[in-house]
mmCIF entry with sequence, helices, sheets and N, C-alpha, C, O atoms, coordinates in Angstrom:
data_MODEL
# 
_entry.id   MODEL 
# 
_entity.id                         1 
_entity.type                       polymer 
_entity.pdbx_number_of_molecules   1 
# 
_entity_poly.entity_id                      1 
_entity_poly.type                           'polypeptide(L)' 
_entity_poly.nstd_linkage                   no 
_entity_poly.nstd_monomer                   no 
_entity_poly.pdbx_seq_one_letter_code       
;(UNK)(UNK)(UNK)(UNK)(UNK)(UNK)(UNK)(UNK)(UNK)(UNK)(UNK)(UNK)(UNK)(UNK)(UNK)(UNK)
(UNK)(UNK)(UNK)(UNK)(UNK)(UNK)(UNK)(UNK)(UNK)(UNK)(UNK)(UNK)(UNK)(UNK)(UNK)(UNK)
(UNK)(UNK)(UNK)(UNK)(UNK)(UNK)(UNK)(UNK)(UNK)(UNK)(UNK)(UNK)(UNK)(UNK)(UNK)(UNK)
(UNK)(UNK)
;
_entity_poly.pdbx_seq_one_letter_code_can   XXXXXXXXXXXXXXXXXXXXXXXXXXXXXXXXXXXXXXXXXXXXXXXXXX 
_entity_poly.pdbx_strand_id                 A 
# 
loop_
_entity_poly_seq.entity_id 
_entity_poly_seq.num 
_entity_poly_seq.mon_id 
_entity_poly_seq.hetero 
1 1  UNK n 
1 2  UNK n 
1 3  UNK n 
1 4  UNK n 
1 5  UNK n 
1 6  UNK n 
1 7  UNK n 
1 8  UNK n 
1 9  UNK n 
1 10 UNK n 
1 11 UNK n 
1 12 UNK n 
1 13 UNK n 
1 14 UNK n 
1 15 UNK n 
1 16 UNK n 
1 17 UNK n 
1 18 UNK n 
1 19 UNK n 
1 20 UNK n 
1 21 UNK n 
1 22 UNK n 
1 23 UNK n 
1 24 UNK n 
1 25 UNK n 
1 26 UNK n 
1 27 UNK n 
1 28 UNK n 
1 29 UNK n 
1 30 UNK n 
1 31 UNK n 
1 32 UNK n 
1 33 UNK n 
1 34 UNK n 
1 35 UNK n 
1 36 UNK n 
1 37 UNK n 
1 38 UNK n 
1 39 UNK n 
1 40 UNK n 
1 41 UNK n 
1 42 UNK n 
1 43 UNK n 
1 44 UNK n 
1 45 UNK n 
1 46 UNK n 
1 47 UNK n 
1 48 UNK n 
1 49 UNK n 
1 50 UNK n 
# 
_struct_asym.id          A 
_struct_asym.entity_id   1 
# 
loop_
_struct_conf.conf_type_id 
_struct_conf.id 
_struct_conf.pdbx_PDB_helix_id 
_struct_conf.beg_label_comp_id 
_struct_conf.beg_label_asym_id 
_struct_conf.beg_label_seq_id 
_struct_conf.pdbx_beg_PDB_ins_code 
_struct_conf.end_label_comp_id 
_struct_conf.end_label_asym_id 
_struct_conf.end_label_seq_id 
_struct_conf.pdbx_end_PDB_ins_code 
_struct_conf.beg_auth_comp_id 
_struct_conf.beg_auth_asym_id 
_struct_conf.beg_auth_seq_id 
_struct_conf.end_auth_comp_id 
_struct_conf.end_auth_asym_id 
_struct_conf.end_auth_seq_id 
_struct_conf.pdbx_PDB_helix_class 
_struct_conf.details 
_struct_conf.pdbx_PDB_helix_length 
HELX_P HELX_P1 AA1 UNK A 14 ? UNK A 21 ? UNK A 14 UNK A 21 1 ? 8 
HELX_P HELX_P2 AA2 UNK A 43 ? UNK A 45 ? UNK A 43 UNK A 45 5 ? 3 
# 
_struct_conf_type.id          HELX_P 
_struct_conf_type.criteria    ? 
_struct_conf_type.reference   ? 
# 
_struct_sheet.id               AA1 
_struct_sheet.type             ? 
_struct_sheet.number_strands   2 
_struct_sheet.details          ? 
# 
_struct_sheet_order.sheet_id     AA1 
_struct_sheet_order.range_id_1   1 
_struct_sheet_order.range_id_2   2 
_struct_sheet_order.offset       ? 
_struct_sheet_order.sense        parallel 
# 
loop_
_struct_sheet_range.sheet_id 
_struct_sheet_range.id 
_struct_sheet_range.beg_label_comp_id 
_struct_sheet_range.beg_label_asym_id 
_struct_sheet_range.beg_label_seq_id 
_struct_sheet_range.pdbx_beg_PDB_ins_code 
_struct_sheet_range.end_label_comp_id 
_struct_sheet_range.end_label_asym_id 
_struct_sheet_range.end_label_seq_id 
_struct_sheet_range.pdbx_end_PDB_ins_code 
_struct_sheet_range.beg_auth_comp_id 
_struct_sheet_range.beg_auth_asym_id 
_struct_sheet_range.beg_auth_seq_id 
_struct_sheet_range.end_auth_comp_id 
_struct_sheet_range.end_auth_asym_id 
_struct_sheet_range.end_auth_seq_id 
AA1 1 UNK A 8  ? UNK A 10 ? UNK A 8  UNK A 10 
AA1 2 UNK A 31 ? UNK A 33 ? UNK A 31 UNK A 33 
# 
loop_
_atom_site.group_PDB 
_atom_site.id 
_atom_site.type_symbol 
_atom_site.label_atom_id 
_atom_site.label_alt_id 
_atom_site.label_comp_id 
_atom_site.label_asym_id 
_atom_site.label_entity_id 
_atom_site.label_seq_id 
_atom_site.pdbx_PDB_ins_code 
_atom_site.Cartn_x 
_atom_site.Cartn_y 
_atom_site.Cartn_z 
_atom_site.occupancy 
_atom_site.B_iso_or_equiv 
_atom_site.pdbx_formal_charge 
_atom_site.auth_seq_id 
_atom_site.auth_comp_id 
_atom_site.auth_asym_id 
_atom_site.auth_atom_id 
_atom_site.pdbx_PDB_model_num 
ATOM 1   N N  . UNK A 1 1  ? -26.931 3.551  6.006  1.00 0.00 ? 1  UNK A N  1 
ATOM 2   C CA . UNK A 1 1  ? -25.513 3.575  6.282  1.00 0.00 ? 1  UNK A CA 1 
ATOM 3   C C  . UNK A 1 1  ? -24.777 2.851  5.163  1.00 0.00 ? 1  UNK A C  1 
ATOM 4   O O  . UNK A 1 1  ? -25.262 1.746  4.917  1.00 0.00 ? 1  UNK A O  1 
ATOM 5   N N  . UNK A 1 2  ? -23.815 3.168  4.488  1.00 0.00 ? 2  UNK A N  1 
ATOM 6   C CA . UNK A 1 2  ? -23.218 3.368  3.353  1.00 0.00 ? 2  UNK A CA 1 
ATOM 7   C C  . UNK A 1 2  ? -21.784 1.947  4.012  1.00 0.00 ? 2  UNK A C  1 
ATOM 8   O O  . UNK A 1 2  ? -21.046 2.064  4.991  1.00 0.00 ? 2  UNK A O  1 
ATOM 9   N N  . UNK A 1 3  ? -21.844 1.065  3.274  1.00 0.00 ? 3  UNK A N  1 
ATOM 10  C CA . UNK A 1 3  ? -20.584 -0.206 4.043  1.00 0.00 ? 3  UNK A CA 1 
ATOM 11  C C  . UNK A 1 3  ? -19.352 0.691  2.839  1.00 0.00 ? 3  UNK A C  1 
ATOM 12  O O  . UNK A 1 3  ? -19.657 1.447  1.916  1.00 0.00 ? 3  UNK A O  1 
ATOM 13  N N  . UNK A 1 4  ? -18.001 0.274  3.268  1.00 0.00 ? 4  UNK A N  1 
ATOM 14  C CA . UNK A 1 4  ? -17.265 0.620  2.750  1.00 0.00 ? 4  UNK A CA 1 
ATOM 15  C C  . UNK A 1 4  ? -15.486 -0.741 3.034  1.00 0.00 ? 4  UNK A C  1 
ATOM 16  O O  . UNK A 1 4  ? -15.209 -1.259 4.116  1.00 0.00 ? 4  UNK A O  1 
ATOM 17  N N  . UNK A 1 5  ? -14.879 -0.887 2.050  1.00 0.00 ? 5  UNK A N  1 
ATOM 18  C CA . UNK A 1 5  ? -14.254 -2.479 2.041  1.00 0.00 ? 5  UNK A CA 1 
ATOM 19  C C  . UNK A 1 5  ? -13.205 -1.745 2.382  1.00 0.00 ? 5  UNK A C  1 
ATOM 20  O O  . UNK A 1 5  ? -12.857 -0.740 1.761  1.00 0.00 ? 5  UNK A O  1 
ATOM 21  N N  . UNK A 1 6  ? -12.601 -2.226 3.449  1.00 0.00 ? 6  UNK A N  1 
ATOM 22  C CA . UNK A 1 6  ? -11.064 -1.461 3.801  1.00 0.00 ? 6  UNK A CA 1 
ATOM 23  C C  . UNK A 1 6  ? -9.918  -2.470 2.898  1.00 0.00 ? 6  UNK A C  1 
ATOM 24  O O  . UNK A 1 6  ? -10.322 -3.573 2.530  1.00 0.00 ? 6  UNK A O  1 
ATOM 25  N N  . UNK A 1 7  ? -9.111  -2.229 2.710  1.00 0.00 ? 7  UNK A N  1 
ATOM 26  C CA . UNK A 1 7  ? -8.105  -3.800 2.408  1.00 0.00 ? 7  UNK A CA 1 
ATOM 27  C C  . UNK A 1 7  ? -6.956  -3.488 2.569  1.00 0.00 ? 7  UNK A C  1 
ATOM 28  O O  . UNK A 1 7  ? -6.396  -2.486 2.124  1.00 0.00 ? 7  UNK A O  1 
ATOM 29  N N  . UNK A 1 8  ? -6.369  -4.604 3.437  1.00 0.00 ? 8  UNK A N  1 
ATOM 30  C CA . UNK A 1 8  ? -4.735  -4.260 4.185  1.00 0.00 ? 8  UNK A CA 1 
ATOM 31  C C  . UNK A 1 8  ? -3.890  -4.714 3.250  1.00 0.00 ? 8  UNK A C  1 
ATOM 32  O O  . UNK A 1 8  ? -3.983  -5.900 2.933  1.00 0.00 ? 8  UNK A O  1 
ATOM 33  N N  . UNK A 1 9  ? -2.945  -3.913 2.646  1.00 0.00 ? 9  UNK A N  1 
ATOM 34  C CA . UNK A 1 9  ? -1.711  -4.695 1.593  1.00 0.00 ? 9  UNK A CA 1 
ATOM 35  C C  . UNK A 1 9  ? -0.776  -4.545 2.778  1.00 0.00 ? 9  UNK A C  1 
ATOM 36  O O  . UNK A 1 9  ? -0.493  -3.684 3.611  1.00 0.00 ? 9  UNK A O  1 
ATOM 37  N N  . UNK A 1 10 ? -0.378  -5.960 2.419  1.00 0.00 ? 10 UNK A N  1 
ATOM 38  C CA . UNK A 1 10 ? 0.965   -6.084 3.431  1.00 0.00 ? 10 UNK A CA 1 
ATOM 39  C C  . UNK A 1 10 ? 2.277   -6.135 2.724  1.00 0.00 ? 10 UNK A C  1 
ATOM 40  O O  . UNK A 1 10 ? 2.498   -7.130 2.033  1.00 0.00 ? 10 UNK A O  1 
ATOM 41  N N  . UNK A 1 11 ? 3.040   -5.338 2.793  1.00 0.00 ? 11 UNK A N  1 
ATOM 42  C CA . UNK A 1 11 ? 4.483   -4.686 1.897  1.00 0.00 ? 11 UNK A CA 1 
ATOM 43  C C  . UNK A 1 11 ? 4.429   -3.347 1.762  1.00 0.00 ? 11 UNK A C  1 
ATOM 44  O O  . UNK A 1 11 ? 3.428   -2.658 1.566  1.00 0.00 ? 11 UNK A O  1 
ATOM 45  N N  . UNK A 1 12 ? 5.767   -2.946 1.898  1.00 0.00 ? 12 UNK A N  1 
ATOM 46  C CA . UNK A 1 12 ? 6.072   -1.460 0.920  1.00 0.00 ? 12 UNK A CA 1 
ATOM 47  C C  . UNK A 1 12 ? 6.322   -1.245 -0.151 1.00 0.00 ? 12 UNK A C  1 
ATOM 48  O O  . UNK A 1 12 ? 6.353   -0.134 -0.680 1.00 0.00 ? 12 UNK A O  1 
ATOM 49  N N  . UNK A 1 13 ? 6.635   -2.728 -0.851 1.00 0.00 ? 13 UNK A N  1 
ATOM 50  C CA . UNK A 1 13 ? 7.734   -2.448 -1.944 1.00 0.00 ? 13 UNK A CA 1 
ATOM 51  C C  . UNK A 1 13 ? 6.759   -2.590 -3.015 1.00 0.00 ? 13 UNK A C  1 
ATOM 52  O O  . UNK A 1 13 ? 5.595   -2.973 -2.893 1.00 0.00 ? 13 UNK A O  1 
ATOM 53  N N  . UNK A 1 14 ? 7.528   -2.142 -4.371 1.00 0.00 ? 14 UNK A N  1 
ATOM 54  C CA . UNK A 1 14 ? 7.252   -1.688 -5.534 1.00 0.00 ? 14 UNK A CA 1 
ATOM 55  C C  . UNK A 1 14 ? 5.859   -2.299 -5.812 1.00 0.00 ? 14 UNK A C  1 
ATOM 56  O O  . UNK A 1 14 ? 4.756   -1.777 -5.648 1.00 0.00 ? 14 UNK A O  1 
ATOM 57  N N  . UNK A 1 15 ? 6.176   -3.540 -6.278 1.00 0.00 ? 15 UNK A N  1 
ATOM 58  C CA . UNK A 1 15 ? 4.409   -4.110 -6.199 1.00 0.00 ? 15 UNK A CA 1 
ATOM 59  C C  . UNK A 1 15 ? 3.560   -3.567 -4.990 1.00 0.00 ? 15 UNK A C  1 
ATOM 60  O O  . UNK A 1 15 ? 2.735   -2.776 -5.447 1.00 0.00 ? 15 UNK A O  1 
ATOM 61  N N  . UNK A 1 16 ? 3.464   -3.663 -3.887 1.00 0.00 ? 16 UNK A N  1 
ATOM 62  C CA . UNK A 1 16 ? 2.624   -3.663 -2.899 1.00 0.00 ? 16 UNK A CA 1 
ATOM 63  C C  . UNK A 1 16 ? 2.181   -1.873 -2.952 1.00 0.00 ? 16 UNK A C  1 
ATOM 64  O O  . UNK A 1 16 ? 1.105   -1.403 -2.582 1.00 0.00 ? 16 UNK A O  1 
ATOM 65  N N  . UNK A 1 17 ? 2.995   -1.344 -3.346 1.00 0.00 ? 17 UNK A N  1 
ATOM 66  C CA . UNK A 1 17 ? 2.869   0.319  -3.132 1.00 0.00 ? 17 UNK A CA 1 
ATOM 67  C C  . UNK A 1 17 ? 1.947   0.467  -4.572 1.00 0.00 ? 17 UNK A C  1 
ATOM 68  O O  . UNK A 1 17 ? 0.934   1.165  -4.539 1.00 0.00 ? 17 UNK A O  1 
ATOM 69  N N  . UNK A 1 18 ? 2.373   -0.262 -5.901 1.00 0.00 ? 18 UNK A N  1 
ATOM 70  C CA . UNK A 1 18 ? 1.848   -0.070 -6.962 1.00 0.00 ? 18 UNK A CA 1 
ATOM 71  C C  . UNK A 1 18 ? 0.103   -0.411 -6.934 1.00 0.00 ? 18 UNK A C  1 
ATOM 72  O O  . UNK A 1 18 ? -0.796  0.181  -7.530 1.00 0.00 ? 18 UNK A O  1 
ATOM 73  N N  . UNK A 1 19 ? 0.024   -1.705 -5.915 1.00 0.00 ? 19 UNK A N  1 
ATOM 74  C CA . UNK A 1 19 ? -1.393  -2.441 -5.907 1.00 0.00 ? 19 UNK A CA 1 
ATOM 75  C C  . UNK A 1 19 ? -1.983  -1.570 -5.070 1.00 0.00 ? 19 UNK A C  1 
ATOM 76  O O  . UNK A 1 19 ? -3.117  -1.257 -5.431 1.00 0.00 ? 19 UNK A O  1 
ATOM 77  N N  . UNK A 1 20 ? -1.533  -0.979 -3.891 1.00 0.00 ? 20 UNK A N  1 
ATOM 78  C CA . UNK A 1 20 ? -2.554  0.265  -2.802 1.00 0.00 ? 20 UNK A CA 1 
ATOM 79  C C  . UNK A 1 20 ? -2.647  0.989  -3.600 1.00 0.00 ? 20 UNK A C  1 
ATOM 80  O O  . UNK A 1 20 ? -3.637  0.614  -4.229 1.00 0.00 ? 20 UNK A O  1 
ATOM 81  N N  . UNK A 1 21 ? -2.149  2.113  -4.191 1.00 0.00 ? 21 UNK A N  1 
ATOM 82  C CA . UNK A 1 21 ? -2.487  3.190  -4.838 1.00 0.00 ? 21 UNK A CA 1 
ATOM 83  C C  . UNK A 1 21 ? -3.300  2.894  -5.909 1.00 0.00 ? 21 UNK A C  1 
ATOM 84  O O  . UNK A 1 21 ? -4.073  3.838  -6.073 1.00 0.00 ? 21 UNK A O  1 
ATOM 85  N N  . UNK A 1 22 ? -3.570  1.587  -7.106 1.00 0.00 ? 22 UNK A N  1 
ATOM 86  C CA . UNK A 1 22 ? -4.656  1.831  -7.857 1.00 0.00 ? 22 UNK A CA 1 
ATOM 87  C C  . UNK A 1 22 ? -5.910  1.058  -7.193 1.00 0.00 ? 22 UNK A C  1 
ATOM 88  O O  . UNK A 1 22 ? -6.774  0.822  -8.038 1.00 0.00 ? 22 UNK A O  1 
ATOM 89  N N  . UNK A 1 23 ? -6.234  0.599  -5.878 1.00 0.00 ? 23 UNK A N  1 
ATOM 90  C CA . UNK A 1 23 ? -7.108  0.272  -5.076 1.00 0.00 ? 23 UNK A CA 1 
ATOM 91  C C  . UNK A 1 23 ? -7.684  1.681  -4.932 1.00 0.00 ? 23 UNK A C  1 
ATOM 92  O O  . UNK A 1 23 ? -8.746  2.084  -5.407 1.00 0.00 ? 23 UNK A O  1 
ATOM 93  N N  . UNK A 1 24 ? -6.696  2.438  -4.108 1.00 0.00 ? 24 UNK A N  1 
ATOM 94  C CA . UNK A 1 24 ? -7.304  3.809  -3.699 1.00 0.00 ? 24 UNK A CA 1 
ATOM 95  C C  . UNK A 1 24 ? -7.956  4.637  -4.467 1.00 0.00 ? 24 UNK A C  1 
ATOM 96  O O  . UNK A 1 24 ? -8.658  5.595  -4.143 1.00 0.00 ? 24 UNK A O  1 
ATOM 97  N N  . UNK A 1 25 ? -7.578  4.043  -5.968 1.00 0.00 ? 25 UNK A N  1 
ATOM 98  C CA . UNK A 1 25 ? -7.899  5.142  -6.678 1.00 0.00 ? 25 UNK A CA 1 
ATOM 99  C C  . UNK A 1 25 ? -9.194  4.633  -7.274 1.00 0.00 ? 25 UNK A C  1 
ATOM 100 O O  . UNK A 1 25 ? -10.161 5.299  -7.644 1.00 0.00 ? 25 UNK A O  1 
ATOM 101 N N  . UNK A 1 26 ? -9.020  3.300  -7.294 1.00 0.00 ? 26 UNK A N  1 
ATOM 102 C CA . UNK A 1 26 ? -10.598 2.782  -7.422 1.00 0.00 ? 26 UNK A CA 1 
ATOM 103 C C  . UNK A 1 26 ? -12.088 2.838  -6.603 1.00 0.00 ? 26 UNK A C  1 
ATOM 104 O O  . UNK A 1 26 ? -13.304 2.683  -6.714 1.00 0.00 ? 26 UNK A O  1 
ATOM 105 N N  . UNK A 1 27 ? -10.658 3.291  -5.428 1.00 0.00 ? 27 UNK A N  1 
ATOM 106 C CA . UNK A 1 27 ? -12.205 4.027  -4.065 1.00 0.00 ? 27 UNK A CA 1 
ATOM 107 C C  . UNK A 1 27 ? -12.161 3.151  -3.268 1.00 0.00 ? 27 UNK A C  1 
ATOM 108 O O  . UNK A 1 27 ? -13.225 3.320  -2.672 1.00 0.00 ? 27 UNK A O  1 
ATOM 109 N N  . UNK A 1 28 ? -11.688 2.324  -2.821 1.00 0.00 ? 28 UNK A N  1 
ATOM 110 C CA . UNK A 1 28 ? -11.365 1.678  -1.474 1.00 0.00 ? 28 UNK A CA 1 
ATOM 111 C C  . UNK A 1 28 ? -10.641 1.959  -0.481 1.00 0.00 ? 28 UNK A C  1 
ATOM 112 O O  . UNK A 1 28 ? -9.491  2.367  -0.641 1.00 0.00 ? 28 UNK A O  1 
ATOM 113 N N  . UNK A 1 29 ? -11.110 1.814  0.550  1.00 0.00 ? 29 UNK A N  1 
ATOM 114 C CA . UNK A 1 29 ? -9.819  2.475  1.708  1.00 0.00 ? 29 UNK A CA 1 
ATOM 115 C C  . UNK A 1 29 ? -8.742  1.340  1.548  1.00 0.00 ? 29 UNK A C  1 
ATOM 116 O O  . UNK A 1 29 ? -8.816  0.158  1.213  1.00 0.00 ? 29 UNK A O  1 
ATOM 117 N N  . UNK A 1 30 ? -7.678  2.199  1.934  1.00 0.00 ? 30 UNK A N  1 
ATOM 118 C CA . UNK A 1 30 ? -6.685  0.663  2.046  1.00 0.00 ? 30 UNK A CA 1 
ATOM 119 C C  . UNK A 1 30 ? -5.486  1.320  3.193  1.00 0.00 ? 30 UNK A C  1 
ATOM 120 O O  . UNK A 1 30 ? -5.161  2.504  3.274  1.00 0.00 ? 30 UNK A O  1 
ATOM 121 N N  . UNK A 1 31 ? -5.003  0.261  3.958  1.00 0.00 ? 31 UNK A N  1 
ATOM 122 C CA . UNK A 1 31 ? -4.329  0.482  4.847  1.00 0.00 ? 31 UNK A CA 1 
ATOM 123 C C  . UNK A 1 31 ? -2.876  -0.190 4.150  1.00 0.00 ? 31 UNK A C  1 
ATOM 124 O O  . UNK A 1 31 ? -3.074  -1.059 3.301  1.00 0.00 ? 31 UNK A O  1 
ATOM 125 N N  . UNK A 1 32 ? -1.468  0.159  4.457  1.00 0.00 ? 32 UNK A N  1 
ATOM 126 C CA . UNK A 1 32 ? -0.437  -0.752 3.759  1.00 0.00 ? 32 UNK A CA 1 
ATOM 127 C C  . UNK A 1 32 ? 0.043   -0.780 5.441  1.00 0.00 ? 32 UNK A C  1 
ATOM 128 O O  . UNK A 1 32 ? -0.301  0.083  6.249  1.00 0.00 ? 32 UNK A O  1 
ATOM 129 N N  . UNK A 1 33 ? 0.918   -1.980 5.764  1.00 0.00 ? 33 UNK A N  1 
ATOM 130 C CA . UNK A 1 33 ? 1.595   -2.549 6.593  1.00 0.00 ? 33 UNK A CA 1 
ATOM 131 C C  . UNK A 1 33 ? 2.767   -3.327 6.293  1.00 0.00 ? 33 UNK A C  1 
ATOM 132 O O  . UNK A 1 33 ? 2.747   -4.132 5.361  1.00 0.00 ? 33 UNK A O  1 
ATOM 133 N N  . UNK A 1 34 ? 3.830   -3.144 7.038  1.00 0.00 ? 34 UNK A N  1 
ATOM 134 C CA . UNK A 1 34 ? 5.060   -3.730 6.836  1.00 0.00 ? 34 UNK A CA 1 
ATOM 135 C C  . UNK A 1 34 ? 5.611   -4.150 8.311  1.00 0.00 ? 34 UNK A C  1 
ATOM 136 O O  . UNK A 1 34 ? 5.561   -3.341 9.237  1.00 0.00 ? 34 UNK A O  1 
ATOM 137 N N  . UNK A 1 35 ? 6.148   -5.480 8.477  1.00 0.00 ? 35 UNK A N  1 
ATOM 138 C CA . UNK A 1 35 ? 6.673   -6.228 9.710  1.00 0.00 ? 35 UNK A CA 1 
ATOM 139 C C  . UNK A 1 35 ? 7.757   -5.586 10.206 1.00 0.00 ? 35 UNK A C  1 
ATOM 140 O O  . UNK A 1 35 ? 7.765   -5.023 11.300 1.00 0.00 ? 35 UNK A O  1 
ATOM 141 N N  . UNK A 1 36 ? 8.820   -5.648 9.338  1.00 0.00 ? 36 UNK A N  1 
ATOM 142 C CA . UNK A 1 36 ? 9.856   -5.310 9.379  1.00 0.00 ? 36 UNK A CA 1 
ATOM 143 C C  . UNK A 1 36 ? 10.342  -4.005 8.629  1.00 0.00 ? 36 UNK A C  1 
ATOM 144 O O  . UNK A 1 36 ? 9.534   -3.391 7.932  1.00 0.00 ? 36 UNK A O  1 
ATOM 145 N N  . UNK A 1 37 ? 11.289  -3.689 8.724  1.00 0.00 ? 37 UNK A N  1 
ATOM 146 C CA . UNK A 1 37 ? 12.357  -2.775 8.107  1.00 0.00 ? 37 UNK A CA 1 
ATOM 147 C C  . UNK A 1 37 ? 12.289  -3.109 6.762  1.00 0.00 ? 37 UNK A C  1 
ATOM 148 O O  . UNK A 1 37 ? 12.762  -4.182 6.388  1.00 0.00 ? 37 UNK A O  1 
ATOM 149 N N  . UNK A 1 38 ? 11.681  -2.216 5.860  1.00 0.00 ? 38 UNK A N  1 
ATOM 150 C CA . UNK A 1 38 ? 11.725  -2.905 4.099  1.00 0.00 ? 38 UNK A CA 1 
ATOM 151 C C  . UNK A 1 38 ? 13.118  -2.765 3.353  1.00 0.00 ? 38 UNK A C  1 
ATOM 152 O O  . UNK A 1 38 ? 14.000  -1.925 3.528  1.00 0.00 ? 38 UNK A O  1 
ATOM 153 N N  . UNK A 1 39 ? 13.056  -3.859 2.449  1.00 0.00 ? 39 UNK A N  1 
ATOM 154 C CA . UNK A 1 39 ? 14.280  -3.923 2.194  1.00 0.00 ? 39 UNK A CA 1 
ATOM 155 C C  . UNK A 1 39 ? 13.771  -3.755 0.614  1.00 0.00 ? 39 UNK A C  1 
ATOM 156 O O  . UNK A 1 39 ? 13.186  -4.581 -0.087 1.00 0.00 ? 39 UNK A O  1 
ATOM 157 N N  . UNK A 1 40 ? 14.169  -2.491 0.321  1.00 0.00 ? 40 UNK A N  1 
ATOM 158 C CA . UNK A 1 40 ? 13.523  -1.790 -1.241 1.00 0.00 ? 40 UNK A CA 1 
ATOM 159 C C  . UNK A 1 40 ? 14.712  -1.656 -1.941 1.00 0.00 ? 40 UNK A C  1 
ATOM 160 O O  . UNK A 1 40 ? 15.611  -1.189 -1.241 1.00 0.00 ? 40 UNK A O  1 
ATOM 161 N N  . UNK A 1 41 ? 15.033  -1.916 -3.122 1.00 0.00 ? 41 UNK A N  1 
ATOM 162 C CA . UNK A 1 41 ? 15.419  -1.062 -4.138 1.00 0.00 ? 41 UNK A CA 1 
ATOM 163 C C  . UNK A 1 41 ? 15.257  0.114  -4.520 1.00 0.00 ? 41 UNK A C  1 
ATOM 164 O O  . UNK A 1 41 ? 16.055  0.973  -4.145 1.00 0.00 ? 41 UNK A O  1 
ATOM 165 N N  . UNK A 1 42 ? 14.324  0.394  -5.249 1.00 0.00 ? 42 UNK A N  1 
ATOM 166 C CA . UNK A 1 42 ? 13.847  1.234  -5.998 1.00 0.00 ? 42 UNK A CA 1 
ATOM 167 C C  . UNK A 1 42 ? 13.008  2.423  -4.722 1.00 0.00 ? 42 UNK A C  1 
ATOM 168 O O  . UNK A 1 42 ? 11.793  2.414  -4.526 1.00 0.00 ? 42 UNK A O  1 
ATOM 169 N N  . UNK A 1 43 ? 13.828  3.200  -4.118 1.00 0.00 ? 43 UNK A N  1 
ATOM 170 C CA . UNK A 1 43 ? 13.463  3.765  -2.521 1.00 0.00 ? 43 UNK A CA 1 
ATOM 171 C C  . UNK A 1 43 ? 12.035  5.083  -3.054 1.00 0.00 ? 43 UNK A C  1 
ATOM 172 O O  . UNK A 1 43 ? 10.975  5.300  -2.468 1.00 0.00 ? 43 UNK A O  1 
ATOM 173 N N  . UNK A 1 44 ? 12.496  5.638  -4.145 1.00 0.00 ? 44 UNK A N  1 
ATOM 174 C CA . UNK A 1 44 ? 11.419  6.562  -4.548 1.00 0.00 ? 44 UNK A CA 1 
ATOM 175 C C  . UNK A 1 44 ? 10.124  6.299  -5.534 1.00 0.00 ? 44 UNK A C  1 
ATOM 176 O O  . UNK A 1 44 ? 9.642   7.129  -6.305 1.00 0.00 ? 44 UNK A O  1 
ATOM 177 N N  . UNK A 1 45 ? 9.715   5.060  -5.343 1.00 0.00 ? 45 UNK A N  1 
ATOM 178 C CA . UNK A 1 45 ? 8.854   4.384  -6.310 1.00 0.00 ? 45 UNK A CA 1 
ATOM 179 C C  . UNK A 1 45 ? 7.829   3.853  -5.567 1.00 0.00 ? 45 UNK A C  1 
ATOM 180 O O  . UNK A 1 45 ? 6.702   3.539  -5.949 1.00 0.00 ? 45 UNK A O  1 
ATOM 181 N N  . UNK A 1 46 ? 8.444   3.762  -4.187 1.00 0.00 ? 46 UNK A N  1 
ATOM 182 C CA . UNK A 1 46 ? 7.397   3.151  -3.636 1.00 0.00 ? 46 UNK A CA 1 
ATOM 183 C C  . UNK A 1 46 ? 7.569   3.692  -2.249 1.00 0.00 ? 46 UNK A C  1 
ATOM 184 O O  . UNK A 1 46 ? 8.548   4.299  -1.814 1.00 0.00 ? 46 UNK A O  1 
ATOM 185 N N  . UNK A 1 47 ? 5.774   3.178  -1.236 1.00 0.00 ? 47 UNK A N  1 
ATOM 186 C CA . UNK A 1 47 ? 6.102   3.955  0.472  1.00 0.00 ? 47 UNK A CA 1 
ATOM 187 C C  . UNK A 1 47 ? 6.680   3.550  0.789  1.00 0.00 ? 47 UNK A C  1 
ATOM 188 O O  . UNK A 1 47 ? 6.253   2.777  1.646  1.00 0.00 ? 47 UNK A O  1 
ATOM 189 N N  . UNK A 1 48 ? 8.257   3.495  0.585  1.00 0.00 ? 48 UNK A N  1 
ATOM 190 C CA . UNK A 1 48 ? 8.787   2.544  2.264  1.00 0.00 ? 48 UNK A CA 1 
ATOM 191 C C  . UNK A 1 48 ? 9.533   3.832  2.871  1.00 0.00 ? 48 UNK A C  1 
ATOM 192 O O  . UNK A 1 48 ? 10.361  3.834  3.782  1.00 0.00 ? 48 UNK A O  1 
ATOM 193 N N  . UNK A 1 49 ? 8.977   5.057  2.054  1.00 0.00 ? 49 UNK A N  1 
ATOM 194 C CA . UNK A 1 49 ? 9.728   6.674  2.386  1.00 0.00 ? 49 UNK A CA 1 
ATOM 195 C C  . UNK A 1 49 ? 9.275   7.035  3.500  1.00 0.00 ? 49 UNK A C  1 
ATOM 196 O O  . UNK A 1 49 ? 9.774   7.598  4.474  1.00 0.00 ? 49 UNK A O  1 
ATOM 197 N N  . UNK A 1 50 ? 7.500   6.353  3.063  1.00 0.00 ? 50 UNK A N  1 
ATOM 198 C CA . UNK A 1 50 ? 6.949   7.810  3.774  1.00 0.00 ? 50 UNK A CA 1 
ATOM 199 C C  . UNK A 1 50 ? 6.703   7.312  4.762  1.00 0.00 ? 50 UNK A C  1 
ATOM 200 O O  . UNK A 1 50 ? 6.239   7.976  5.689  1.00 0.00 ? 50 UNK A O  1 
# 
């Protein structure tokens, strides 16, 4: 049985969206989580869309 490292980024915003996606792409699962309502700038740069 094959272990596999999940890792929770907690944020939507620009950094936090930038750090999940090259995790994922390194092959880790990753979950992102946010408390609240994100308060983004930059709305198409990062998940706080989707």
């Amino acid at each position: 049985m094959s272990e596999q490292t999940c890792i929770l980024v907690l944020g939507l915003g620009l950094y936090a969206s930038a750090t999940a996606r090259m995790l994922f792409l390194a092959g880790y699962s990753v979950a992102i989580q946010q408390a609240s309502d994100p308060k983004v700038l930059r709305r198409k740069m990062s998940f706080a869309d989707a």
